[in-house]
C-alpha positions in Angstrom: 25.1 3.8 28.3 25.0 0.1 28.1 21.8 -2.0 26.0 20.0 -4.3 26.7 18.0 -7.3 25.1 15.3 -9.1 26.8 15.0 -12.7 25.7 11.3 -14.1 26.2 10.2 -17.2 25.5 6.6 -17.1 24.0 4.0 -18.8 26.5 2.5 -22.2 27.0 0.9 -22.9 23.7 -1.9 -25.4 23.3 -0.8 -29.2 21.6 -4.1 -30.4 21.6 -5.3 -27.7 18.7 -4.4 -29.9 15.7 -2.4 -27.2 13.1 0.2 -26.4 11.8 3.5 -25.8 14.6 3.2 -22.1 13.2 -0.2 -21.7 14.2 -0.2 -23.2 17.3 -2.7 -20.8 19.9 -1.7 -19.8 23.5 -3.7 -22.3 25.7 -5.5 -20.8 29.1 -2.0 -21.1 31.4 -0.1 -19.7 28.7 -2.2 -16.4 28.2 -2.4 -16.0 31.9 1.3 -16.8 32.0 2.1 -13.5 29.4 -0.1 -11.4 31.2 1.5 -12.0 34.4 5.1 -11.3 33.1 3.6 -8.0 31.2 2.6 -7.0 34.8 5.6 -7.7 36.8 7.7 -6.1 33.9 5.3 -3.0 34.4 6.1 -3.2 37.9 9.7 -3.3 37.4 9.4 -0.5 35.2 10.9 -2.8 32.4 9.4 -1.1 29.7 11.7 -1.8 26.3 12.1 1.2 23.6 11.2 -1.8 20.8 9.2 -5.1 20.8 10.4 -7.8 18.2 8.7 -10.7 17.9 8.3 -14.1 15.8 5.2 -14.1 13.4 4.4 -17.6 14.8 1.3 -17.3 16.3 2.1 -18.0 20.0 4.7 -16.0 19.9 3.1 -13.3 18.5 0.0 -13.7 21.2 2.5 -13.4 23.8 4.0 -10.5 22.7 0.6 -9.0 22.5 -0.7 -9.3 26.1 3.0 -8.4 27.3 3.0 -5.2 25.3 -0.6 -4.4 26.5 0.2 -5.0 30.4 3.2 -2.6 29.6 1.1 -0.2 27.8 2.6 -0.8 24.3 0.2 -0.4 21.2 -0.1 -3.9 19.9 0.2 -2.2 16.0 3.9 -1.1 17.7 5.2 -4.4 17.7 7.8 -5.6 15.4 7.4 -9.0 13.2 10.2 -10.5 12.1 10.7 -13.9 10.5 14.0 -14.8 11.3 12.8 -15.5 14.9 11.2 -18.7 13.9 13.4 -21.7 13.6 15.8 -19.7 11.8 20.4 -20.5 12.5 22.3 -18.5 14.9 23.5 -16.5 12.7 20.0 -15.4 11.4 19.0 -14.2 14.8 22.5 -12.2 14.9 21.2 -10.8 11.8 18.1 -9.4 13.5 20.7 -8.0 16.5 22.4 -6.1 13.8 19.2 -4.7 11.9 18.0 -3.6 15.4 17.6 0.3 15.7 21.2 1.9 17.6 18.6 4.3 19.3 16.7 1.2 21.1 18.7 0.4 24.3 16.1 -1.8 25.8 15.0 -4.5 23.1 12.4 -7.3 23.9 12.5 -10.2 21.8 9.3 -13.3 21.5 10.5 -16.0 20.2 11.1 -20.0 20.3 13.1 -22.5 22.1 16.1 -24.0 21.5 16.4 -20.8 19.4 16.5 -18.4 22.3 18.6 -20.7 24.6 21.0 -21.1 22.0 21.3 -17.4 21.4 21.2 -16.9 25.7 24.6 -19.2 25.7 26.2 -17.6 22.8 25.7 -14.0 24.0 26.7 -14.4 27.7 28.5 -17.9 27.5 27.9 -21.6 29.0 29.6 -20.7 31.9 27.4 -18.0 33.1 24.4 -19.9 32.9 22.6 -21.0 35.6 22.5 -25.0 36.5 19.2 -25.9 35.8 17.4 -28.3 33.1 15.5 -26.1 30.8 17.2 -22.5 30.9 14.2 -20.7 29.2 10.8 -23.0 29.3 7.8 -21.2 28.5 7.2 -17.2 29.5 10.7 -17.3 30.7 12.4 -13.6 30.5 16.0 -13.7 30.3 17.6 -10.1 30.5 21.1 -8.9 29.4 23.4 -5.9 29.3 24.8 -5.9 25.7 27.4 -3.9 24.1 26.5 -0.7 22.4 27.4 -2.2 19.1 25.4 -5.1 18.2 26.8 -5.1 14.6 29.6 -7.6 15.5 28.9 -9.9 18.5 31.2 -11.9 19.4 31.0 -15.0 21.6 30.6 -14.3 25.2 30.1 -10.7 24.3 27.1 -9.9 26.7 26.2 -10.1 30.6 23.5 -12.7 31.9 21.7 -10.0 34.4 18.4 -12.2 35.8 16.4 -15.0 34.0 12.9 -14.5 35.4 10.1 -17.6 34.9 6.5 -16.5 34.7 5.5 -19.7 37.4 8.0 -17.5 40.2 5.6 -14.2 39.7 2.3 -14.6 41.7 -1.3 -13.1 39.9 -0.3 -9.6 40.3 3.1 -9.7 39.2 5.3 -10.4 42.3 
């Protein structure tokens, strides 16, 4: 059976909250934002086996709400620093650590981080032509191979990029 990993980028955070980038807060759009692609996950019945996510605090807020729509204990959800503005090779790392058993893995994390890791996996040429491939709440899902030890370029099928502004209040 093949994996997958679920790429979502954390939700609107609010700029006008003078801190530190790490500490940034969701604003008002951004939590509604999570909760609706929580919900439309539920509906999908996209529920992953393990929830990693950057410490940052959007990030982590994001992956909260999500978890709760899906019905995931908050206390279940992985932190991991090499999500935040960590290399390529960094985030591979985190691929690699990533339990075998886990075939569906949701990641929280940052941009250009994510979209850098999106191209890598399934390659510039599968990615759709638009300006921002991941802007904020964005889930970008992909069949993987069973081994994510060694991932090579190009390795990975782009199945669906979802944005949270496509999903109505309820989810669809």
């Amino acid at each position: 059976m093949s994996r997958e990993l679920w790429l979502l980028r954390h939700a609107k955070s609010d700029q006008n909250i003078l801190t530190v980038d790490f500490d940034r807060p969701l604003n008002k759009r951004g939590q509604q934002a999570a909760q609706r692609v929580g919900v439309w996950m539920k509906q999908q019945d996209l529920i992953p086996d393990v929830v990693i996510s950057s410490p940052a605090n959007r990030a982590i807020s994001t992956a909260t709400i999500v978890s709760k729509a899906l019905g995931i204990h908050d206390n279940d959800i992985r932190q991991d620093k090499r999500l935040y503005q960590e290399s390529l090779d960094h985030m591979k790392s985190v691929l690699a650590a990533s339990p075998i058993t886990a075939k569906k893995v949701l990641w929280v994390s940052h941009n250009p981080e994510l979209e850098d890791l999106l191209i890598y996996l399934a390659g510039a040429a599968n990615m759709p032509d638009v300006d921002k491939l991941l802007p904020t709440a964005a889930l970008a899902r992909l069949v993987m191979p069973d081994d994510w030890i060694k991932l090579p370029a190009g390795c990975a099928r782009l199945l669906a990029i979802t944005h949270a502004k496509s999903l109505s209040e309820g989810g669809i």
